[in-house]
C-alpha positions as CSV (number, residue, x, y, z in Angstrom):
1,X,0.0,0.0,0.0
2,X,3.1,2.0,0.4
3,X,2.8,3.5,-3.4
4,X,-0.5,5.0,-3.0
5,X,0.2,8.9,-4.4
6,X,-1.1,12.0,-2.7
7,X,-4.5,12.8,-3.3
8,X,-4.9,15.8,-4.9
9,X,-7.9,18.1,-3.5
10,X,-10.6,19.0,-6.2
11,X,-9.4,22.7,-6.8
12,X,-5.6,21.5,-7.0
13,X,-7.1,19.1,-9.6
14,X,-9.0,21.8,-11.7
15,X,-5.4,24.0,-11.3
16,X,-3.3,21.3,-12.5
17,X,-5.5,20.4,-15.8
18,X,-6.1,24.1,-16.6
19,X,-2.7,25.2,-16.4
20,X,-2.1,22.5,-18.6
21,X,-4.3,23.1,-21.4
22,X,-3.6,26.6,-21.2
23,X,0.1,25.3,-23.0
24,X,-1.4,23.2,-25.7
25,X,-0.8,24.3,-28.9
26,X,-1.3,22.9,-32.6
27,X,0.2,23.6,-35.9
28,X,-1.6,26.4,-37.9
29,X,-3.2,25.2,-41.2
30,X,-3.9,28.2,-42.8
31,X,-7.9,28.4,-42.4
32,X,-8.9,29.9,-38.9
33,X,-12.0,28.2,-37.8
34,X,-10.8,24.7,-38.4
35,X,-7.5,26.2,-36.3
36,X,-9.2,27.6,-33.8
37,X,-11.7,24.4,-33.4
38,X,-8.6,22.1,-33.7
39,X,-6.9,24.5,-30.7
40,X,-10.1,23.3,-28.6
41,X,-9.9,20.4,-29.1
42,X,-6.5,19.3,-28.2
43,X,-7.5,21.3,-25.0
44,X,-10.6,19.4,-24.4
45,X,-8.6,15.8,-24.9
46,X,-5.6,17.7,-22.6
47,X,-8.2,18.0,-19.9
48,X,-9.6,15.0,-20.3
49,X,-6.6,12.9,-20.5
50,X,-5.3,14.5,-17.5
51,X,-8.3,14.0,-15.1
52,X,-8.6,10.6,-16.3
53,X,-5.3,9.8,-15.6
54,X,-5.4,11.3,-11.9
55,X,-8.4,9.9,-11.2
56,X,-7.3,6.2,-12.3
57,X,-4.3,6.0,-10.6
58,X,-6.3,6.7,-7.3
59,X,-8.2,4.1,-8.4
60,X,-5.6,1.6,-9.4
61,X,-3.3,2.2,-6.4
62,X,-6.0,1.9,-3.5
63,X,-6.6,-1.7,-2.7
64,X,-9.9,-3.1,-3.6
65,X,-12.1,-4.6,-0.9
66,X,-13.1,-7.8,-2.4
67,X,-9.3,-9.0,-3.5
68,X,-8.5,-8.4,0.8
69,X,-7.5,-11.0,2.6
70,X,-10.1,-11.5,5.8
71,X,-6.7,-9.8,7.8
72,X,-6.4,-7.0,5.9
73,X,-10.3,-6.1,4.9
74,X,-10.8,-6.0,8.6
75,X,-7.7,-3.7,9.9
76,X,-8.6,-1.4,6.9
77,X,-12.3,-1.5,8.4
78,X,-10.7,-0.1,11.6
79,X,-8.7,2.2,10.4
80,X,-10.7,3.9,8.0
81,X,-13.8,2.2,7.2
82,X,-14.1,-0.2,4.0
83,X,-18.0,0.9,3.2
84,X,-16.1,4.2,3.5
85,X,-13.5,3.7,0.7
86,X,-15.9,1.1,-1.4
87,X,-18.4,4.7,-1.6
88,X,-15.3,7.1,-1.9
89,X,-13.7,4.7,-5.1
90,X,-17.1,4.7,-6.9
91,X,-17.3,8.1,-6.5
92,X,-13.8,8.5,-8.1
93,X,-15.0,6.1,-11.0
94,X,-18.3,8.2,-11.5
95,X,-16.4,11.4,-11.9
96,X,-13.8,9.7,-14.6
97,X,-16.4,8.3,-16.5
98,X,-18.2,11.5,-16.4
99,X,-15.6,13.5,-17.8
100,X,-15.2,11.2,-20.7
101,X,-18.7,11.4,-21.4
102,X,-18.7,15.5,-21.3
103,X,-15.6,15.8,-23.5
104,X,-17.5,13.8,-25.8
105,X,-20.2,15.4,-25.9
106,X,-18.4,18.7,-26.3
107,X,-16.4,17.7,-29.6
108,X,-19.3,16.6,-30.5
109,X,-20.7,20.5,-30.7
110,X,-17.5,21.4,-31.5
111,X,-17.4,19.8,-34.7
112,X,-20.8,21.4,-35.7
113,X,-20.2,24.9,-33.8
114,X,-20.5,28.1,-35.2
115,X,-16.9,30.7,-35.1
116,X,-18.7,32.6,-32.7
117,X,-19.7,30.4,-30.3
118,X,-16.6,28.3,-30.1
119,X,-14.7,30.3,-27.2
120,X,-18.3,29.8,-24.8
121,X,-18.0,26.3,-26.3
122,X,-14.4,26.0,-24.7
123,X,-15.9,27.9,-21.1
124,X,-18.5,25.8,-21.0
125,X,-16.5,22.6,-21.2
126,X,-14.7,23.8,-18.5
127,X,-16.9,24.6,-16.2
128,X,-18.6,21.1,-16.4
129,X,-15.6,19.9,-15.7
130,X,-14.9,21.7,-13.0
131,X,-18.4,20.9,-11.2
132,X,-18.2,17.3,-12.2
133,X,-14.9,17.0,-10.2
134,X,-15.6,19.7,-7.1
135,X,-18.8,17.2,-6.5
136,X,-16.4,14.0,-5.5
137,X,-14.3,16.8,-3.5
138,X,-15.0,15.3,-0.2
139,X,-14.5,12.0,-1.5
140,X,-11.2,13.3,-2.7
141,X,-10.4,14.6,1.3
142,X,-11.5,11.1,2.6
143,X,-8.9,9.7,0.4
144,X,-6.3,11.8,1.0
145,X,-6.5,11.4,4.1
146,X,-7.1,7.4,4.2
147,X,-3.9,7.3,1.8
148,X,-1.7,8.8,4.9
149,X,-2.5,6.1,7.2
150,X,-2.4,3.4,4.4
151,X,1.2,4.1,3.5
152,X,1.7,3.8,7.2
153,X,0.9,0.0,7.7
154,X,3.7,-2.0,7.7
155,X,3.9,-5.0,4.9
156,X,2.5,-8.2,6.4
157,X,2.5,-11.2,4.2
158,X,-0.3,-13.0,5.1
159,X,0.1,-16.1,3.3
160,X,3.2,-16.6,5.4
161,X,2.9,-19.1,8.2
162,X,2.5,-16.2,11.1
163,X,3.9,-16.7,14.6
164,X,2.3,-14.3,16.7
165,X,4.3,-13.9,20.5
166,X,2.8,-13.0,22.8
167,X,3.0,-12.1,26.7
168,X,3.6,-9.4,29.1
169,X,6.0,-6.2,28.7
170,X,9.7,-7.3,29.4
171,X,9.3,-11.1,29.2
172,X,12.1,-11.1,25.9
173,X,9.5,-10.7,23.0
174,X,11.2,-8.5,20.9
175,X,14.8,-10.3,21.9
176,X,13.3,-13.7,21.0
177,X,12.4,-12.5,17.4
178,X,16.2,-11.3,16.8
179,X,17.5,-14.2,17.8
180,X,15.1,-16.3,15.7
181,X,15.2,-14.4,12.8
182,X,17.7,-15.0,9.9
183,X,18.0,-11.1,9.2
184,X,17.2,-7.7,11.2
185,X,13.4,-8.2,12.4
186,X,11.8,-4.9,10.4
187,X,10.0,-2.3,12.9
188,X,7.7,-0.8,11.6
189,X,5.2,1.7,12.1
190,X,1.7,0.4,13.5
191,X,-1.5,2.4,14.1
192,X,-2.3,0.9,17.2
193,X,0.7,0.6,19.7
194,X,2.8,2.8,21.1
195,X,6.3,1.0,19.4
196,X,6.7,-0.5,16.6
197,X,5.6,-3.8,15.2
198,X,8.5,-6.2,14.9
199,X,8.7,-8.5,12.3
200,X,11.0,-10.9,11.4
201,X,11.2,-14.3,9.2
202,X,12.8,-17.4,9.3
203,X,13.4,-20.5,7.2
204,X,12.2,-23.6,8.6
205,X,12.1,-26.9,6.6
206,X,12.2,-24.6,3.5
207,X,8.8,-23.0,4.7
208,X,9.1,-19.3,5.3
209,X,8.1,-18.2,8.7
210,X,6.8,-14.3,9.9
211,X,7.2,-13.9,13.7
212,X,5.5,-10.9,14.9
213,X,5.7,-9.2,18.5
214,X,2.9,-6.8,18.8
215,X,3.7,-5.0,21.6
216,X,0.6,-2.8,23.2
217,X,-1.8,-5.3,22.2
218,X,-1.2,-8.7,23.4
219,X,0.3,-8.0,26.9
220,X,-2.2,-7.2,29.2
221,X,-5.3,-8.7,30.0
222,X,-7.8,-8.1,27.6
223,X,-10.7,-6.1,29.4
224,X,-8.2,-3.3,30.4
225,X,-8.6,-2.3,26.3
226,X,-10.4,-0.1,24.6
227,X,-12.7,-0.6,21.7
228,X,-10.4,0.2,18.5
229,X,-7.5,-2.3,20.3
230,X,-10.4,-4.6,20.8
231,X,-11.6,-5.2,17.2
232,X,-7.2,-5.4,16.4
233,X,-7.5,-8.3,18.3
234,X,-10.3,-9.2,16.3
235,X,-8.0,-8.6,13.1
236,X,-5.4,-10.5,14.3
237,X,-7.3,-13.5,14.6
238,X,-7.5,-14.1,10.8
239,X,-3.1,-13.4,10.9
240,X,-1.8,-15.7,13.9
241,X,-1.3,-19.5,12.8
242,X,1.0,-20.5,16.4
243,X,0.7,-17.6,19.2
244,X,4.0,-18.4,20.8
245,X,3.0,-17.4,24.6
246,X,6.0,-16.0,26.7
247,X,5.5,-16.4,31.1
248,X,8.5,-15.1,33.0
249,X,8.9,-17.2,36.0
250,X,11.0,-14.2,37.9
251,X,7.9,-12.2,38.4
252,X,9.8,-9.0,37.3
253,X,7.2,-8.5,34.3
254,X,4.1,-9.2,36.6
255,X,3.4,-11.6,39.0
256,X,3.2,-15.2,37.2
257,X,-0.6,-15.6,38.4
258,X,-1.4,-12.0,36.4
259,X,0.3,-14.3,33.3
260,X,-1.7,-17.3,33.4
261,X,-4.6,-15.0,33.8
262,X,-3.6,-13.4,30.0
263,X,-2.7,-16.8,28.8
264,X,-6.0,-17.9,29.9
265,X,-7.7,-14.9,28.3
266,X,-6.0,-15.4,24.7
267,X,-6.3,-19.2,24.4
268,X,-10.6,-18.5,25.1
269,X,-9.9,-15.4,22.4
270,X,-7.7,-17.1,19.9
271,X,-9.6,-20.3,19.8
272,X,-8.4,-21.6,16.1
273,X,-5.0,-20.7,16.5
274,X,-1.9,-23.3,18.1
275,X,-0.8,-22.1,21.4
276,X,3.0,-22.9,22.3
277,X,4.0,-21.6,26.1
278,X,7.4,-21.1,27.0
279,X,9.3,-19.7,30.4
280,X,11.6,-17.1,29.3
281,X,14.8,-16.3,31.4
282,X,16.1,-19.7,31.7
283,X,19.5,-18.3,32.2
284,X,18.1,-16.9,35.6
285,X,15.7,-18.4,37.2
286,X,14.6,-22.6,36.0
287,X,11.4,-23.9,37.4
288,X,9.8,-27.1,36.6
289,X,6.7,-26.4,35.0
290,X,6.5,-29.2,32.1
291,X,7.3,-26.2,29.6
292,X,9.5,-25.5,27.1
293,X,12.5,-23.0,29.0
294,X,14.8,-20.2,27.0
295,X,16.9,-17.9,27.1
296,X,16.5,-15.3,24.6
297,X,19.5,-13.9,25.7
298,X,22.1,-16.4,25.4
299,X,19.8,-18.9,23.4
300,X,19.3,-21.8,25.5
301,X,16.3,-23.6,24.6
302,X,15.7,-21.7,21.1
303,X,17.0,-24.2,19.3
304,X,14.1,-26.9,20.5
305,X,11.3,-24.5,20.4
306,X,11.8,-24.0,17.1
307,X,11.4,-27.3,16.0
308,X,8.7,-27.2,18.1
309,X,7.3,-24.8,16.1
310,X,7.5,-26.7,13.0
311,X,5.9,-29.8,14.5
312,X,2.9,-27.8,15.9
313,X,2.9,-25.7,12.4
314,X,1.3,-29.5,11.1
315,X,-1.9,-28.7,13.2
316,X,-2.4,-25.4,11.6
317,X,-5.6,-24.6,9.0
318,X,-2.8,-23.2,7.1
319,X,-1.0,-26.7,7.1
320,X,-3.8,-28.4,6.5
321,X,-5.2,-26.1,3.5
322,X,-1.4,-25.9,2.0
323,X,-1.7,-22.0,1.7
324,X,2.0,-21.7,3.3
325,X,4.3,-20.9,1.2
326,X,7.3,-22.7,0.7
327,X,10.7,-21.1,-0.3
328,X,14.4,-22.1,-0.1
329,X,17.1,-20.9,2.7
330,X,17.8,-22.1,6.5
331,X,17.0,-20.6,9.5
332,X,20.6,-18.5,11.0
């Protein structure tokens, strides 16, 4: 979504086409009627050419509803409304078509106008115009404005096998998805928490893995959110294939009661999805809990949770639909 131009407001439209067909010229034939009407018209197809163009690159660029995965239809919903944008597009599409039709129509008397009456011709055609594209102006401002938080969602591939992780602030998320990773986890931008989203991939069995810490929305306990972080939750359902839950034993990130409680709260939330629990800070504290124990630190443990992850990866719908892609590589 990250090459979605600027939206241009309705009068910087009307400037930009004008201006424009002010500088066309044509060659001179000798007769000054059929030069003056072949002036016009070059103007007329300027204009039109030029709004169509603007208008069709809106619509090429921002994404269409129906080709959404279920993912992103619904964080778009959030964000900015997909009704919204289905209404805003058509508009866009209305106005297009409706400047071909009046350029059309004003060749049309162009060809069969009198010397006279061809510079009122040329006014007229204008103005049309001009009202034709100041009617989808607040369309226009809805797009402009949808564009800047568009560009701002970072890329999630979601035919990628996701591994969501999950837990409380300071249990080694964001550590855990460097050291899995096989390059610099990407943070990017997210409309919803107060850090970035960190994203890395990994090469497992020559499937291509996307671990994602989300940090703001899956680290306290559900009912202390508020609506729009609610219905992310929501969003994220249709993304997570393994949530990968962190619990530090220490207590330093909350007490380990306050953890079970989240745990608890996510597995009753994220119903279809494989839950994987592991202790983090092996390195300082070891309890027996009949869990998987790491270090994301030094790496202790990493090594077998990530084959546990491709084992549980079998029990996935993903797995079991064959939507995950498969690509070449090894896991660093």
């Amino acid at each position: 979504m990250k090459e979605i131009p600027t939206v241009l407001t309705s009068n910087e439209i009307i400037d930009k086409v004008l201006r424009r067909a002010s500088s066309v010229t044509v060659k001179h034939t000798g007769n000054r009627i059929a030069d003056k009407k072949n002036l016009i018209n070059a103007k007329i197809d300027c204009v039109e050419a030029n709004v169509v163009q603007i208008l069709a690159r809106y619509e090429k660029t921002f994404p269409e509803i129906e080709n959404l995965s279920p993912f992103e239809k619904e964080l778009i919903d959030i964000l900015i409304g997909c009704e919204q944008l289905h209404h805003a597009l058509a508009a866009i599409k209305w106005c297009r078509q409706t400047v071909r039709k009046i350029a059309e129509e004003a060749k049309e008397k162009l060809r069969r106008g009198r010397q006279d009456a061809l510079e009122q011709l040329k006014k007229e055609y204008y103005g049309r115009v001009s009202s034709v594209i100041k009617q989808v102006s607040v369309e226009l401002d809805f797009l402009n404005k949808s564009r800047d938080v568009l560009v701002k969602i970072p890329h999630i591939d979601v035919s990628l096998p996701t591994v969501v992780i999950a837990g409380f602030p300071n249990v080694g998320k964001s550590t855990l998805v460097k050291k899995i990773s096989s390059a610099e986890p990407e943070i990017a931008p997210y409309p919803f928490t107060t850090k970035g989203l960190i994203i890395g991939h990994a090469t497992l069995n020559l499937v291509r893995y996307q671990f994602i810490d989300t940090p703001g929305l899956l680290d306290r306990p559900l009912g202390e959110r508020n609506s729009i972080e609610k219905q992310t939750i929501l969003a994220l359902k249709h993304l997570a294939d393994i949530i990968l839950f962190l619990i530090d034993p220490t207590g330093y990130s909350g007490s380990v009661e306050q953890q079970e409680k989240l745990l608890g709260d996510l597995q009753e939330e994220f119903k279809e999805a494989v839950f994987i629990v592991a202790e983090t800070k092996a390195d300082v504290l070891k309890r027996d809990a009949g869990r998987f124990r790491i270090s994301a630190e030094t790496g202790e443990g990493v090594d077998a949770l990530i084959e546990e992850i491709k084992k549980r990866f079998r029990e996935t719908r993903k797995y079991r639909e064959g939507t995950g892609q498969r690509s070449s590589g090894s896991i660093r």
